[in-house]
MOPAC internal coordinates of N, CA, C and O (Angstrom, degrees):
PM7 1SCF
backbone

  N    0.0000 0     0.00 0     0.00 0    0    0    0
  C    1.4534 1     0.00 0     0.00 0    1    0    0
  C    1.5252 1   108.09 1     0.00 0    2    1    0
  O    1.2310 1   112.16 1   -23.90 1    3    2    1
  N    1.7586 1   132.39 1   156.10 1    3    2    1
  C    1.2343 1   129.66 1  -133.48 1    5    3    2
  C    1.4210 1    92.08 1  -162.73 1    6    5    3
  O    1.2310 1   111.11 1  -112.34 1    7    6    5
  N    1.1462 1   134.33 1    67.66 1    7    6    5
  C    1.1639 1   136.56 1   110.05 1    9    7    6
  C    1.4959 1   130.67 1    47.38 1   10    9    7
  O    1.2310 1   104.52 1  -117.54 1   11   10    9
  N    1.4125 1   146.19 1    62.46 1   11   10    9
  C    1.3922 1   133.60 1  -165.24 1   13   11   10
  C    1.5078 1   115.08 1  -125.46 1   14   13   11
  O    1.2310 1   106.34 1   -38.43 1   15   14   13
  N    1.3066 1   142.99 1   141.57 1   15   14   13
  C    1.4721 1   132.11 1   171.08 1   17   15   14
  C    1.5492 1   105.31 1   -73.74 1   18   17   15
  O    1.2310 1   121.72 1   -23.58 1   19   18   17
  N    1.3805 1   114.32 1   156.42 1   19   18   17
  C    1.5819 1   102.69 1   171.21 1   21   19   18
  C    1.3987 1   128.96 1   -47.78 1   22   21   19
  O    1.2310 1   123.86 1   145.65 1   23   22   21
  N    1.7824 1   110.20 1   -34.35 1   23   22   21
  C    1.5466 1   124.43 1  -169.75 1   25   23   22
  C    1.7256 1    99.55 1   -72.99 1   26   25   23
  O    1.2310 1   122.13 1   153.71 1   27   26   25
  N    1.3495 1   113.53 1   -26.29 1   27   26   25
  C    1.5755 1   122.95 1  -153.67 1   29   27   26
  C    1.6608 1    91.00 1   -93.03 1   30   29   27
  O    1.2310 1   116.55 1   144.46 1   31   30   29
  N    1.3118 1   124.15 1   -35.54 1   31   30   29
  C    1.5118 1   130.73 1   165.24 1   33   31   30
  C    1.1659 1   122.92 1   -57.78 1   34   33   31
  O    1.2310 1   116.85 1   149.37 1   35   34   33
  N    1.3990 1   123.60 1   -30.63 1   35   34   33
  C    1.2122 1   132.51 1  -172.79 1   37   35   34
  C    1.6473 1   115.50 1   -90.10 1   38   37   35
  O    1.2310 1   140.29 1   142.22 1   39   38   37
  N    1.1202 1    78.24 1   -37.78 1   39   38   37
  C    1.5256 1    78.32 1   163.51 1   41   39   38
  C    1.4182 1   151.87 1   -93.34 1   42   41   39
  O    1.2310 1   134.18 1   174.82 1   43   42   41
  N    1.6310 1    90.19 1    -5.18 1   43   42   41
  C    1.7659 1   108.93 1   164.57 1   45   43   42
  C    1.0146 1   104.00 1  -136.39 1   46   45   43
  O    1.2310 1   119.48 1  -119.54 1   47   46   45
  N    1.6245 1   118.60 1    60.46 1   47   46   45
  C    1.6343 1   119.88 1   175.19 1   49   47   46
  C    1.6385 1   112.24 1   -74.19 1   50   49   47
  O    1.2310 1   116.56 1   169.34 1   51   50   49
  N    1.0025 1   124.14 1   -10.66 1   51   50   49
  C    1.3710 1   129.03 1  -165.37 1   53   51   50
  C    1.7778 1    81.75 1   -75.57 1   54   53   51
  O    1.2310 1   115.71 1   106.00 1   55   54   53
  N    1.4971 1   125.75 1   -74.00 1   55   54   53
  C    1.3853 1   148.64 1  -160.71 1   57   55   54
  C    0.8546 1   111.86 1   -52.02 1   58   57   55
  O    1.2310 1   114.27 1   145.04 1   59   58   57
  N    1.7799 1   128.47 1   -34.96 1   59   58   57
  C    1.2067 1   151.49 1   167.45 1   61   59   58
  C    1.4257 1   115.22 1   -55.55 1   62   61   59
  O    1.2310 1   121.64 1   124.76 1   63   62   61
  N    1.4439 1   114.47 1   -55.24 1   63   62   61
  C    1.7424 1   116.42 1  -172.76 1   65   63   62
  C    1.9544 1    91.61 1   -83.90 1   66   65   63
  O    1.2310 1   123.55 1   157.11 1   67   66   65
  N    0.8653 1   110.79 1   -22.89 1   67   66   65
  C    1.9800 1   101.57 1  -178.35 1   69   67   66
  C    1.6084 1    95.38 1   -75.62 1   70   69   67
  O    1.2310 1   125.76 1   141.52 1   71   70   69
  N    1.0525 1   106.54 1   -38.48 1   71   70   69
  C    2.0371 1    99.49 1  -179.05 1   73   71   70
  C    1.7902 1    90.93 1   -69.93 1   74   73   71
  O    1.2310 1   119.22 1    97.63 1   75   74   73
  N    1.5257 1   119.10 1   -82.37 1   75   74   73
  C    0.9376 1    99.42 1  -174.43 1   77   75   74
  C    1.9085 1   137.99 1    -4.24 1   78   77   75
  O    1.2310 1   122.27 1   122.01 1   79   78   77
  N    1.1497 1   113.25 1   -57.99 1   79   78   77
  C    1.3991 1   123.31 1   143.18 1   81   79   78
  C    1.1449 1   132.33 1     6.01 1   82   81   79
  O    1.2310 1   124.11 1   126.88 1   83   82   81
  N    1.2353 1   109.72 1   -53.12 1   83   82   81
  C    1.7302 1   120.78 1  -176.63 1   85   83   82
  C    1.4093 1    93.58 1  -131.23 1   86   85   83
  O    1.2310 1   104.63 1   165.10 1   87   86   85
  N    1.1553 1   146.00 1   -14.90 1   87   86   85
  C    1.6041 1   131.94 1  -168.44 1   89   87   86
  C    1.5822 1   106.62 1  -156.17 1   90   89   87
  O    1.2310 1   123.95 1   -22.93 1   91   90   89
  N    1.4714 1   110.02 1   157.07 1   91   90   89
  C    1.2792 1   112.36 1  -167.68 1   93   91   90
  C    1.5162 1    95.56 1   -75.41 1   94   93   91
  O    1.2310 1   116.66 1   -29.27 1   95   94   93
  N    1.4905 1   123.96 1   150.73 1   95   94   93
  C    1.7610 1   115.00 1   164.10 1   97   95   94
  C    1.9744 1    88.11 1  -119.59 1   98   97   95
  O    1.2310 1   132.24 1   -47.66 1   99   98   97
  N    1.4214 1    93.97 1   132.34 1   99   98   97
  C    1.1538 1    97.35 1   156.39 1  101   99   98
  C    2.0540 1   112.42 1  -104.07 1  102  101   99
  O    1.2310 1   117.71 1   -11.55 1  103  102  101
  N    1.4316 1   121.97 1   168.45 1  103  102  101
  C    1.2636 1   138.07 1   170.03 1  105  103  102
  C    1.0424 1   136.59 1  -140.15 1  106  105  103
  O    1.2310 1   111.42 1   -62.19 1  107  106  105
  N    1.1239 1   133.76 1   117.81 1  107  106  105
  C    1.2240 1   133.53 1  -118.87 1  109  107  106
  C    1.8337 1    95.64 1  -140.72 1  110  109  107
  O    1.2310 1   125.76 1   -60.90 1  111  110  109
  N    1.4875 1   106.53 1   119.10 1  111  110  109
  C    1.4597 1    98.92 1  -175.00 1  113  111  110
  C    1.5922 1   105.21 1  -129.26 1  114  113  111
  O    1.2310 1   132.44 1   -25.00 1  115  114  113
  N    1.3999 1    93.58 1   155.00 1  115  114  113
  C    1.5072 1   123.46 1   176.91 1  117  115  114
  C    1.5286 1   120.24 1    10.96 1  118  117  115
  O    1.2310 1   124.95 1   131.38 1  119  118  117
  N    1.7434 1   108.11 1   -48.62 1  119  118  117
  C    1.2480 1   128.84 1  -143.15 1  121  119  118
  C    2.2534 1    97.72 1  -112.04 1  122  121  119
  O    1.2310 1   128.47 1  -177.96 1  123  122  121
  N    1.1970 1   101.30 1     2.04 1  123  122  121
  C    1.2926 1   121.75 1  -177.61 1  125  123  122
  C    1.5071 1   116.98 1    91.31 1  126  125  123
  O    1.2310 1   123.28 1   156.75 1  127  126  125
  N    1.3506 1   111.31 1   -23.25 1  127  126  125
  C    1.6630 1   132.23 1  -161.94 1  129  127  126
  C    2.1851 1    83.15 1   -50.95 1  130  129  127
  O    1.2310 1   138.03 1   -38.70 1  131  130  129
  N    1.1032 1    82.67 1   141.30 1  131  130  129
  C    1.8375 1    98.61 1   164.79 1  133  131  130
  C    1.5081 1   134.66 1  -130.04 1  134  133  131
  O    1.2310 1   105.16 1   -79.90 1  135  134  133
  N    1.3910 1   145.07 1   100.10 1  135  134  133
  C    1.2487 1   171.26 1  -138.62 1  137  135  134
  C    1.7283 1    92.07 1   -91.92 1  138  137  135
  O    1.2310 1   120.85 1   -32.14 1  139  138  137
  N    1.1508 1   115.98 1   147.86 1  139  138  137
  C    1.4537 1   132.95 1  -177.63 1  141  139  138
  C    1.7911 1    90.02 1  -131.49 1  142  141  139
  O    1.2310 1   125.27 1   -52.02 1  143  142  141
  N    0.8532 1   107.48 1   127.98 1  143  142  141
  C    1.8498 1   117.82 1   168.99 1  145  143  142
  C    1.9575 1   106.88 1  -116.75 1  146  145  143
  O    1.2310 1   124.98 1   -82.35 1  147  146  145
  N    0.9350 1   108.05 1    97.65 1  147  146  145
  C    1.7787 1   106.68 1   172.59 1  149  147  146
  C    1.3572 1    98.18 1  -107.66 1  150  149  147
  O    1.2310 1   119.09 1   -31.87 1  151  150  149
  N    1.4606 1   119.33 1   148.13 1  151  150  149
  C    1.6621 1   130.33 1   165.08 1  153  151  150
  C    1.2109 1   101.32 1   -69.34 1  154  153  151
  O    1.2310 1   101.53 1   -60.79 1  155  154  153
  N    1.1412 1   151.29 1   119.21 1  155  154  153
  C    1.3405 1   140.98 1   119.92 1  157  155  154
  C    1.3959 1   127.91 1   -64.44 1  158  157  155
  O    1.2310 1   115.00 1   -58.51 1  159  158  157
  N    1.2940 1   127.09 1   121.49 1  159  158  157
  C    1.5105 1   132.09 1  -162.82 1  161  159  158
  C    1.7095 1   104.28 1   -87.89 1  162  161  159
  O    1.2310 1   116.27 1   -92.89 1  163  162  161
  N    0.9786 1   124.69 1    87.11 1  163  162  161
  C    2.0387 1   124.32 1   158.68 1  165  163  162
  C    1.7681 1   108.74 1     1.06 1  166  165  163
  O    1.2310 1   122.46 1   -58.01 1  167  166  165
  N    1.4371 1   112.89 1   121.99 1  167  166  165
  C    1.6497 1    93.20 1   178.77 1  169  167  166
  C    1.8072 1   102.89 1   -92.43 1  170  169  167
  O    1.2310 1   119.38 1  -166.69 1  171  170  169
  N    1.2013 1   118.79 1    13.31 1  171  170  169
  C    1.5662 1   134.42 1  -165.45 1  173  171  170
  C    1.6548 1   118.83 1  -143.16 1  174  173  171
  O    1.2310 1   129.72 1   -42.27 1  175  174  173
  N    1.1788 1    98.87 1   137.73 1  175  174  173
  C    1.6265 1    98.10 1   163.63 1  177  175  174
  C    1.6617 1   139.24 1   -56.12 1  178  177  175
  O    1.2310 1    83.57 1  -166.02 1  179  178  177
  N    0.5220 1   172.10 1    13.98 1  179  178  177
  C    2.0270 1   158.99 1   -46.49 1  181  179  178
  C    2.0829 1    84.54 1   -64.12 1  182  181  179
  O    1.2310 1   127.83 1   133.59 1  183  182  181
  N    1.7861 1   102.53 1   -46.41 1  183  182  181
  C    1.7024 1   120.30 1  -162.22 1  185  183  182
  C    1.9346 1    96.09 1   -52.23 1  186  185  183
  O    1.2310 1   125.96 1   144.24 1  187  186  185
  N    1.0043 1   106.16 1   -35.76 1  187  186  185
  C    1.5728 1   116.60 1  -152.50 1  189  187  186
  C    1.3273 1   106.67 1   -72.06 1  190  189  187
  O    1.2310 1   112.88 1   -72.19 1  191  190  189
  N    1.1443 1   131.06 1   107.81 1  191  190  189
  C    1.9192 1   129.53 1  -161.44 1  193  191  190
  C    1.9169 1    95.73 1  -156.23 1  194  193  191
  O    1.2310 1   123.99 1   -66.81 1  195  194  193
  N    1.2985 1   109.96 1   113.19 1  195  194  193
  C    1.1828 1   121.98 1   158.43 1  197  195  194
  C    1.6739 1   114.79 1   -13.46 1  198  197  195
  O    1.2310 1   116.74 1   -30.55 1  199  198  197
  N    1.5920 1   123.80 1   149.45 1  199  198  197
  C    1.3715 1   111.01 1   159.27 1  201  199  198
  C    1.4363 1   114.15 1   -99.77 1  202  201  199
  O    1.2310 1   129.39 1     8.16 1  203  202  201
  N    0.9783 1    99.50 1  -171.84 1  203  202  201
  C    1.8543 1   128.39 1  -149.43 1  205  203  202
  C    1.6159 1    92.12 1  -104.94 1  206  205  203
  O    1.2310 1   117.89 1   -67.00 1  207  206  205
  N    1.0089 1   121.63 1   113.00 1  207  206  205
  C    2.1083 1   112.89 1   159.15 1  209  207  206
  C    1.6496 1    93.53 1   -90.95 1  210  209  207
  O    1.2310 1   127.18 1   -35.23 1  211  210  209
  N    1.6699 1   103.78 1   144.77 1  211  210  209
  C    1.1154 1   126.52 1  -169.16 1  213  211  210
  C    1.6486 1    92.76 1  -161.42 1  214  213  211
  O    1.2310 1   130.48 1   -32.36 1  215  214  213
  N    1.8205 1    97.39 1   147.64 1  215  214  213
  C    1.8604 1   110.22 1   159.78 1  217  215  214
  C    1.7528 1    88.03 1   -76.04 1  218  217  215
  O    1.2310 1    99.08 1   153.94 1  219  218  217
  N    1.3541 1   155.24 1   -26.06 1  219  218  217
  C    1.0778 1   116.19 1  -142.27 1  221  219  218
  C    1.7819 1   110.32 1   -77.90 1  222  221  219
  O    1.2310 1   136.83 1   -29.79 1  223  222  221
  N    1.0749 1    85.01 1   150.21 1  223  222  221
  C    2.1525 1    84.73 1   173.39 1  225  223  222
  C    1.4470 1   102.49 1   -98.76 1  226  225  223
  O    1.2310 1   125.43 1   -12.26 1  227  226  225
  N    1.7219 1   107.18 1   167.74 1  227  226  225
  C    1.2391 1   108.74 1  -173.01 1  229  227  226
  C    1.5563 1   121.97 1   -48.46 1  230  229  227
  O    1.2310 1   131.26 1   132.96 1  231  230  229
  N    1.7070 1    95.87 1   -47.04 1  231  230  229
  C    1.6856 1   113.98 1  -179.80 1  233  231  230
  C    1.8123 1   103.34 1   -47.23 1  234  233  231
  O    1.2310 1   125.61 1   160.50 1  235  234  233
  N    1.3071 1   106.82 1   -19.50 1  235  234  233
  C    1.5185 1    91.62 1  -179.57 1  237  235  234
  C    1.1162 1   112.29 1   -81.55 1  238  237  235
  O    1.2310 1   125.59 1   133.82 1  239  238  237
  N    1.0192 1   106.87 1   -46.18 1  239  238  237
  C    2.0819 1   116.25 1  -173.80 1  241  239  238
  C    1.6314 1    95.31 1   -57.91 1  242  241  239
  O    1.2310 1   111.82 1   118.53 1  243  242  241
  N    1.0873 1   133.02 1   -61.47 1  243  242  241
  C    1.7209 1   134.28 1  -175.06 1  245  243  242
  C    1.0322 1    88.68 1   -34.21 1  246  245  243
  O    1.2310 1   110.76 1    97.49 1  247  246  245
  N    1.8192 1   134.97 1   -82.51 1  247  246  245
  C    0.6653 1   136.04 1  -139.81 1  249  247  246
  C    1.6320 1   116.71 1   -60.58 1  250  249  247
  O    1.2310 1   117.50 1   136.14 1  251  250  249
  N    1.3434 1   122.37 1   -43.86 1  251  250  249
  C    1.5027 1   141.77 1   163.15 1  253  251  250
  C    1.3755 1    95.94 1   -32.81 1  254  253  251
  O    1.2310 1   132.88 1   104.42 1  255  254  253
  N    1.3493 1    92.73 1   -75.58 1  255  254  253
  C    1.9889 1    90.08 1  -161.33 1  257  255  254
  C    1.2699 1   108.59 1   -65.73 1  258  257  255
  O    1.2310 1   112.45 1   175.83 1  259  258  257
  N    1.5651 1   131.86 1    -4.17 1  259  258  257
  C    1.2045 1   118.08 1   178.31 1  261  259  258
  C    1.5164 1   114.53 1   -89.11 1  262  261  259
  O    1.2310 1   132.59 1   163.57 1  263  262  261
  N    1.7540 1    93.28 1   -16.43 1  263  262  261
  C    1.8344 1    99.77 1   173.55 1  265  263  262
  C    1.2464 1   100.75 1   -66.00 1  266  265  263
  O    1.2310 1   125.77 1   119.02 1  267  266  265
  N    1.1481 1   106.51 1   -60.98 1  267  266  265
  C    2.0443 1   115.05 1  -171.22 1  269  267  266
  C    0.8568 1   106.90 1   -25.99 1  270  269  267
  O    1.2310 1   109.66 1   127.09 1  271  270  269
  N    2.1093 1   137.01 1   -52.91 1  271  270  269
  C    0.6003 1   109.54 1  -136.89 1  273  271  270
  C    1.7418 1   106.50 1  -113.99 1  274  273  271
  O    1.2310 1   126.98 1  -175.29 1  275  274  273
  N    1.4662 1   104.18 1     4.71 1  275  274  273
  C    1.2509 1   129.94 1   179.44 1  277  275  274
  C    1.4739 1   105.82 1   -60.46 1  278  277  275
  O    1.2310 1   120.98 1   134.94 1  279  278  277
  N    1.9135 1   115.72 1   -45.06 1  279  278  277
  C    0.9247 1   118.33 1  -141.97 1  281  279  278
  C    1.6787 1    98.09 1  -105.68 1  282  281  279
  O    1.2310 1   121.73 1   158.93 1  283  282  281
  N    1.0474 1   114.29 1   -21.07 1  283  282  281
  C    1.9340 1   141.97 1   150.91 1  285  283  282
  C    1.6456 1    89.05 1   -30.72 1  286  285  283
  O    1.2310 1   124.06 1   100.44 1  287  286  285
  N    1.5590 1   109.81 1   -79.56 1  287  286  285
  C    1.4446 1   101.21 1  -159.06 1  289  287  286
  C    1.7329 1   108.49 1   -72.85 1  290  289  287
  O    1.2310 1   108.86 1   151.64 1  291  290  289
  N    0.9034 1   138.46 1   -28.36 1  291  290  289
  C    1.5830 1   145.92 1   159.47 1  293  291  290
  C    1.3624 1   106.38 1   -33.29 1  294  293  291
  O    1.2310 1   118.14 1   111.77 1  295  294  293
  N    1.5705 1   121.15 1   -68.23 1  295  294  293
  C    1.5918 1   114.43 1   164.66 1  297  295  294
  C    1.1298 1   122.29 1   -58.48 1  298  297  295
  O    1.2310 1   103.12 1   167.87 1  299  298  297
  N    1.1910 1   148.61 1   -12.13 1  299  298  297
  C    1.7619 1   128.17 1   171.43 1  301  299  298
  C    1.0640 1   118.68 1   -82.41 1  302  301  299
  O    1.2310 1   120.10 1   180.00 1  303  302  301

């Protein structure tokens, strides 16, 4: 466990959450109050999202985005 003042955290927060990683960092400020930092690891990607069932076929989607984008250049 790793030890930091609030001012000393702030200023190597990058170094701080990479230690965090493997060991708890606590931080410890001015006023006595003390901070616990644990890594918690994401069980998901943010990217990672179930798919969609749909009748549409590919030719449909082309076709959509090719309206979209038909109609994109029509408005400017």
């Amino acid at each position: 466990m790793k030890v930091y003042t609030y001012s000393e955290a702030r200023q190597k927060l990058s170094k701080v959450l990479d230690l965090a990683r493997s060991e708890e960092v606590i931080i410890k400020k001015r006023s006595g109050d003390t901070f616990s930092i644990v890594y918690q690891k994401s069980a998901n990607s943010p990217f990672s999202v179930n798919g969609v069932k749909t009748a549409a076929t590919t030719k449909d989607i082309i076709d959509a985005v090719g309206l979209s984008r038909s109609k994109e250049r029509n408005t400017k």
